[in-house]
N, C-alpha and C positions, 0 to 999 in steps of 0.2 A: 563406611560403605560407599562405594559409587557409586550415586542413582542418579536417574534424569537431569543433565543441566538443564534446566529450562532456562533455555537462551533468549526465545521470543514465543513464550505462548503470550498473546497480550496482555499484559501486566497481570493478567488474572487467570490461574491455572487451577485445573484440575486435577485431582487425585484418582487415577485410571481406574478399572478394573480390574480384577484379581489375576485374569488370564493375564492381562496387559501388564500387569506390574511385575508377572511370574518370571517373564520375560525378560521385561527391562532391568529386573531388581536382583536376581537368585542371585548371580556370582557379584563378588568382594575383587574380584580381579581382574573384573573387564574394563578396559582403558574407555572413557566417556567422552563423547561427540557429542559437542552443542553445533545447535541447528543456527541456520543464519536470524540473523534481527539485520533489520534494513533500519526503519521507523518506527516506532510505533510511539503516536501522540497519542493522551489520556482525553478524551473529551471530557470538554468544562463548559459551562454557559456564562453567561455575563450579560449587563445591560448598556444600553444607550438611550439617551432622550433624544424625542424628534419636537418637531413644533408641528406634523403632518398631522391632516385630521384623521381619526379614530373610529374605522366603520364600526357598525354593529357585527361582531360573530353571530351566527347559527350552527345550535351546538347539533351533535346527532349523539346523543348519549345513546338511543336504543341499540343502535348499530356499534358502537364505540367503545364500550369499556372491557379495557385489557382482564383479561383471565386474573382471579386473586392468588393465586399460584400457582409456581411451575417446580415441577419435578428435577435436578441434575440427573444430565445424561453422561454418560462418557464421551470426552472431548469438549463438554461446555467449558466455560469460561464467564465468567459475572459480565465480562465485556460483550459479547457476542450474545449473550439473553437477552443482553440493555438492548441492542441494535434489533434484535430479533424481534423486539415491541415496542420499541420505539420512544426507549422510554434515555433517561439522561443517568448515567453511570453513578453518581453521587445520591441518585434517590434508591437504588436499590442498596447501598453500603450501606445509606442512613435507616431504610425501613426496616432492613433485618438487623443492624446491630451487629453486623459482624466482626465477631473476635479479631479473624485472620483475615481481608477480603483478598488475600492472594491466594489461599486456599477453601477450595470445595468439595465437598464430597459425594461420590454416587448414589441419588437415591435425596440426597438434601432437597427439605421443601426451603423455594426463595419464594417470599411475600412479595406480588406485584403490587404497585399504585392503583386505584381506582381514579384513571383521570379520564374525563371525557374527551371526544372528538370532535374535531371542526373538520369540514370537507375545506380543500385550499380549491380557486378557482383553475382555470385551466390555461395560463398564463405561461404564453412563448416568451422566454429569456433570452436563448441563447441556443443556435444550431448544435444539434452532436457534432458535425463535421469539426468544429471550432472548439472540444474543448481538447481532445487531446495534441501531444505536442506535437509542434510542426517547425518546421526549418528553415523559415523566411522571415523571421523579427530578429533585428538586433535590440537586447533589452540598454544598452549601455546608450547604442548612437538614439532611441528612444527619448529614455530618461535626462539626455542630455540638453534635449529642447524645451523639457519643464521645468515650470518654475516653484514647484512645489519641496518641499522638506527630504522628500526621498531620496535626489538626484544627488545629494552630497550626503548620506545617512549611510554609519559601517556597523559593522557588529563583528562577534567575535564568531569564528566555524571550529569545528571540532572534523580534525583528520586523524581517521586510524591508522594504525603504520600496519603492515607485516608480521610484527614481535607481539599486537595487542596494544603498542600503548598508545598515546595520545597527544600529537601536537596541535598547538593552536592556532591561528593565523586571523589578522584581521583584515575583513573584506567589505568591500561596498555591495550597496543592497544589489547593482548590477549584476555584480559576477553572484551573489549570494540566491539572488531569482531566478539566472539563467541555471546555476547549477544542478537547485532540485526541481526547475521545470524538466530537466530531461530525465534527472533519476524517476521522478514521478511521473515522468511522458506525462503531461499535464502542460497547455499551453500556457507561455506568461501571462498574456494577456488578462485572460481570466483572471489572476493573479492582483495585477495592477488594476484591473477595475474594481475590484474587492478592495485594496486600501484607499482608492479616491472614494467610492462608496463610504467606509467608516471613516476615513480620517482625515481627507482630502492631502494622498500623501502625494497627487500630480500638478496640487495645483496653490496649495495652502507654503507658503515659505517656511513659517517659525510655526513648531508645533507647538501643544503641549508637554510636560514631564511626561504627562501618562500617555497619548500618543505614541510618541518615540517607543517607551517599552510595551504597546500594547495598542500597535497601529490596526489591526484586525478585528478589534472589539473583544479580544479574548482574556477576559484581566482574571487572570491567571498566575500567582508571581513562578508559578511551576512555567510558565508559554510565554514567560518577558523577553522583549527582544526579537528582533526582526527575525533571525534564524528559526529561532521557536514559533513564534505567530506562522510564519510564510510556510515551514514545513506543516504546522498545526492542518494549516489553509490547503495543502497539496491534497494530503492525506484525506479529507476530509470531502476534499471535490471529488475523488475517488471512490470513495465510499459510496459516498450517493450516485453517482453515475453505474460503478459498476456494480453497486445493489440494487438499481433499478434495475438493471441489466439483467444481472442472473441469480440475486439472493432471495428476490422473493422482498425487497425493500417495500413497505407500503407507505411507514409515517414517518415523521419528526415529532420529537416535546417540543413544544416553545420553553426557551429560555426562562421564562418564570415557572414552568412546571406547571402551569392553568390548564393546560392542554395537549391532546396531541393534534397535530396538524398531518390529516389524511392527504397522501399527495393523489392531485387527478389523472385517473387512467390515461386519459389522453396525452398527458404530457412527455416531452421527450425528456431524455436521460440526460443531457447536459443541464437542462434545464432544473430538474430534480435535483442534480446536482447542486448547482445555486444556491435555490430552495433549501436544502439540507442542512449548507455549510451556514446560511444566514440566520438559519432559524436557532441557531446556538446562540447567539453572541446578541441578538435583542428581542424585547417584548413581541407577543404575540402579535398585538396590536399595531406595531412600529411597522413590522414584520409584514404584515397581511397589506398595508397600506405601500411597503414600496413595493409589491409586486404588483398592486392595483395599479400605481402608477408607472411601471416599469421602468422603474431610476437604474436597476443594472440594467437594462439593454440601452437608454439612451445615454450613460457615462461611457459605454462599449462603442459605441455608435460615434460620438463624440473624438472618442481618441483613436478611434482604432476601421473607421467607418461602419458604412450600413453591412448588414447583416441580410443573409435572405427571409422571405416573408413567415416562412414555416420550414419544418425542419426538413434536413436534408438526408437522400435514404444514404446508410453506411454503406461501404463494400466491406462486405465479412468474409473471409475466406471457408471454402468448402470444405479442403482438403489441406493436409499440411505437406510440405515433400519431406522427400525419403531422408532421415536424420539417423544417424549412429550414435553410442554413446562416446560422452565426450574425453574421452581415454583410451589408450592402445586395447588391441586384445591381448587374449590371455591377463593380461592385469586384472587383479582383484580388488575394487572401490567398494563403498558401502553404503547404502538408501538409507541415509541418515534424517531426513527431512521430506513428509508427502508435499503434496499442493498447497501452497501458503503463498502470501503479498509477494509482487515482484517486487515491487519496495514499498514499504509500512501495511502493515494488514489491511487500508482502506480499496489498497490496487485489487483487482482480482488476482483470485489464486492462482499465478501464470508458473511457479516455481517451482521446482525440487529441490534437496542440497545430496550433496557426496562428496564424502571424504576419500581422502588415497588413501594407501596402504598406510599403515605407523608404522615409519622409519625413523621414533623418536628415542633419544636417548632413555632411558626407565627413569623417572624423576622432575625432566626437561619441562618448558613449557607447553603447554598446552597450542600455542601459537606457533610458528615455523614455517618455513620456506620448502615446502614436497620437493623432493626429487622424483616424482615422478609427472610427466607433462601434463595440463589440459590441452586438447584437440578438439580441432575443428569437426564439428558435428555434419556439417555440410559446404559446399565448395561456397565461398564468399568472396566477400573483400572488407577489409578493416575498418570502420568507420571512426570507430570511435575506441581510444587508447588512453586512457588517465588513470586518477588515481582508483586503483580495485578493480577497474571498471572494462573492461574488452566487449564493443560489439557488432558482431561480423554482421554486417547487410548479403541476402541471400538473391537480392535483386541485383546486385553487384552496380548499383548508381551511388554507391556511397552515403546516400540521404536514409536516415533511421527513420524517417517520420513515414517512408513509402516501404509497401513491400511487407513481406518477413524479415525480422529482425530476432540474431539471438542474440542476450543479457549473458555476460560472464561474468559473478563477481568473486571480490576476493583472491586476484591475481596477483600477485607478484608485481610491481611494477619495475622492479632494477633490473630482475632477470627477463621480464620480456623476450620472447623471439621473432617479435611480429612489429612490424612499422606500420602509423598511421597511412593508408590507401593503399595499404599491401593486397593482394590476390592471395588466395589459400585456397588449398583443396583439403575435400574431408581428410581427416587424419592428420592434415599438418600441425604441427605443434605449437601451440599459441603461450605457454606462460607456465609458471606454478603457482598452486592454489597456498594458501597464506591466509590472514586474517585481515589483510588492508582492505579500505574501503566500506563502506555501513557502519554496522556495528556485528561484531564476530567474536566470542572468545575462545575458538577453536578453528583451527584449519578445515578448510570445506571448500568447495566450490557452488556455488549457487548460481542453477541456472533456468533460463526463463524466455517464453515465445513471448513477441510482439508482431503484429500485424497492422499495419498503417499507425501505429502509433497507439494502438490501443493494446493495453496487456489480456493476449489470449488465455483461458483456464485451462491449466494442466489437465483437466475430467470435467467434462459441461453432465455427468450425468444424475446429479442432480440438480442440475442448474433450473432455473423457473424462467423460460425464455422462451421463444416462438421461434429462435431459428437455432439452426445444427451447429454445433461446436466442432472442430475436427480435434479427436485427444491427444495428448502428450504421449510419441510413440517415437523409442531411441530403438532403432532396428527391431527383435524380436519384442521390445520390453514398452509394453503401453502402460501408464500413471492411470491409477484408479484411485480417486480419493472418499471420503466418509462425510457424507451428508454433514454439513457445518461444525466438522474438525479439522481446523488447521493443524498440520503439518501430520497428523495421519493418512492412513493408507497406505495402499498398494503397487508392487511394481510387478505386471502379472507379465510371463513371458508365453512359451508353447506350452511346457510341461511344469513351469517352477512361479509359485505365486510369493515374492518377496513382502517382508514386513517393514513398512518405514520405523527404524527404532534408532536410538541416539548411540548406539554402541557398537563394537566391532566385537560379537556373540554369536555363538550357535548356529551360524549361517544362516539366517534369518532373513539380512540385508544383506549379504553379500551378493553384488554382479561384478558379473565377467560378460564375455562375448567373445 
């Protein structure tokens, strides 16, 4: 029976609702669309020793301890309960025993931890302005002036092709930082002050064995190796940023699981960020002392200069311009994927996916080169042309880090119709969609806003935020997504409210224009 590929619910999926499965499941003969996966790291904890001294915590257990149960809702995820309290993924597998932990079911009671809370102080890190990506560090001509371990350290990257499969290539940590600094619009920098931080990988020559495969603090033998830590590291700065942002992010566990660590209202979201990604990888204790003494802002400061004194206000845009869908009319595409990561679940939900029409042989793979085009949603110019990857700047300066910016992925790269700084007007024909690029086991296009370098939400309406989001709107058809369900929801138009479902069925998902 064909049912659900689950391509990227994060490692840990749900078993829908009756209505929802009526859907998804009735017919034996509908051909199945898996939704895109960019990333998705599993969070792990791990320790490091310090020689720093060891304040006293102050617990606030009155205020502080997580609910002893939670209900499965449709579209949870074991992942996303973890994140939702704050609690470390491996303690909810271990508390409940679970058989399957890839599957959940609706209406399942999951056993939370009873761990108390520490308030964190209110401690500047690091500007918003400063963590996402921006377009004026060379990481290469960088790393070439240090004298540390990193500057000559390769690892192996995994490239998807077009067909699905998988070649491998080895790369220096230069091109290997710069690469998912832009998928994850996540600045390097940030990046490199995190491995001088755990490992001194700017300034230290001969590492240790464990170093090298676990320069991040993440000892993990699932996250060995620079690829895995650095994406682990992207993904994770994400998280925290844009769940302070608009999920509603309150805590961190410390990596021993003693505690949760409440983050303070006051702080900014870069800064949260930090905080999030660090409080994985050592002791509470370790933990609470390098942000008392601020070692990530003066290693930052060090290599990369001062910083302003407090944070910096964002420009967030009000409104989006006028965008089409990204295919001719009269064509028939299909809402295969709601609001989910522009890349790895940690980004905000900036995305959709859509498949073309099936023009596959009965049998074929599942991957394939469309003959039918991706198009320019609005008039641009090419920025950015690699592997999967097309993204037209809408401010026409060519720089992705200013402006709106849209994410194509999963393009074609042979067939290409478009050259790096080309001009395009809405409708012109950019590429065919294919499975290159991320990770994809089915033809799709997956696409997604960014705005000055931050990934915009497809549906801010439930988002937990103080300022306005403008929505994901392709001419008549605005994204409307489900309170903390990735890749559900809605594509509602004038008179026709579509279903995000992974199949080409009942007209359900089917748009046109």
């Amino acid at each position: 029976m064909n049912i659900l590929n689950m391509k990227m619910r994060p490692f840990y999926w749900v078993v829908l609702s009756t209505l929802w499965c009526y859907v998804a499941c009735v017919s034996a003969n509908v051909t199945p669309i898996v939704i895109t996966a960019t990333f998705n790291p599993q969070p792990y904890a791990t320790s490091q020793q310090s020689n720093l001294p060891i304040p006293t915590p102050t617990l606030d257990v009155a205020q502080g301890v997580v609910p002893s149960t939670y209900v499965v809702q449709t579209g949870d995820t074991l992942l996303n309960i973890a994140q939702r309290f704050g609690l470390p993924l491996s303690s909810l597998i271990e508390l409940n025993n679970l058989p399957n932990p890839n599957l959940l079911m609706v209406g399942q009671v999951i056993n939370l931890p009873n761990i108390p809370v520490i308030d964190a102080p209110p401690v500047f890190l690091i500007s918003d302005e400063l963590l996402p990506y921006r377009n004026d560090f060379n990481v290469q001509s960088f790393l070439d002036t240090q004298a540390g371990w990193l500057r000559t350290a390769t690892d192996q990257i995994e490239l998807r092709q077009s067909d699905g499969s998988i070649i491998w290539e080895t790369w220096y940590a230069h091109q290997i930082i710069e690469y998912y600094a832009q998928r994850f619009s996540v600045d390097p920098r940030i990046l490199l002050t995190l491995v001088e931080l755990r490992s001194g990988g700017l300034t230290i020559p001969l590492p240790t064995d464990e170093t090298k495969l676990y320069p991040l603090g993440n000892i993990d033998p699932d996250r060995s190796g620079l690829t895995k830590q650095f994406t682990w590291a992207y993904n994770e700065l994400n998280d925290g940023y844009y769940g302070w942002l608009y999920r509603g992010l309150k805590t961190a566990t410390a990596m021993d699981t003693r505690y949760r660590i409440r983050f303070h209202p006051d702080n900014n979201a870069a800064s949260i960020a930090v905080q999030h990604v660090t409080a994985q990888v050592v002791p509470y204790e370790i933990w609470m002392d390098e942000f008392a003494s601020q070692k990530f802002k003066l290693i930052y400061e060090q290599f990369f200069g001062s910083m302003p004194s407090e944070n910096s206000t964002i420009n967030r845009p009000a409104e989006q311009p006028i965008l089409e869908l990204p295919f001719a009319t009269e064509e028939t595409w299909y809402f295969t994927g709601g609001a989910h990561g522009g890349w790895g679940s940690g980004s905000e939900w900036a995305a959709i996916d859509l498949a073309p029409p099936d023009e596959r042989m009965v049998g074929s793979s599942l991957c394939y080169v469309s003959q039918f085009p991706i198009r320019a949603v609005g008039d641009g110019v090419v920025a950015i042309s690699d592997h999967g990857r097309i993204m037209i700047d809408l401010d026409h300066d060519g720089d992705i880090a200013t402006g709106w910016t849209i994410l194509y992925l999963h393009v074609d790269t042979k067939s290409r119709l478009i050259e790096l700084g080309q001009s395009v007007r809405q409708g012109d024909a950019l590429g065919y969609a294919s499975c290159e690029g991320g990770f994809s086991t089915a033809t799709h296009l997956h696409i997604a806003r960014l705005y000055n370098s931050e990934w915009i939400p497809a549906d801010c309406g439930h988002c937990q935020t103080q300022f306005d989001v403008p929505p994901m709107q392709w001419g008549q058809w605005r994204v409307e997504s489900l309170a903390g369900q990735e890749y559900q929801g809605f594509l509602s138009g004038r008179v026709t409210r579509l279903i995000a479902e992974q199949g080409r069925m009942f007209g359900v998902n089917d748009v046109t224009w």
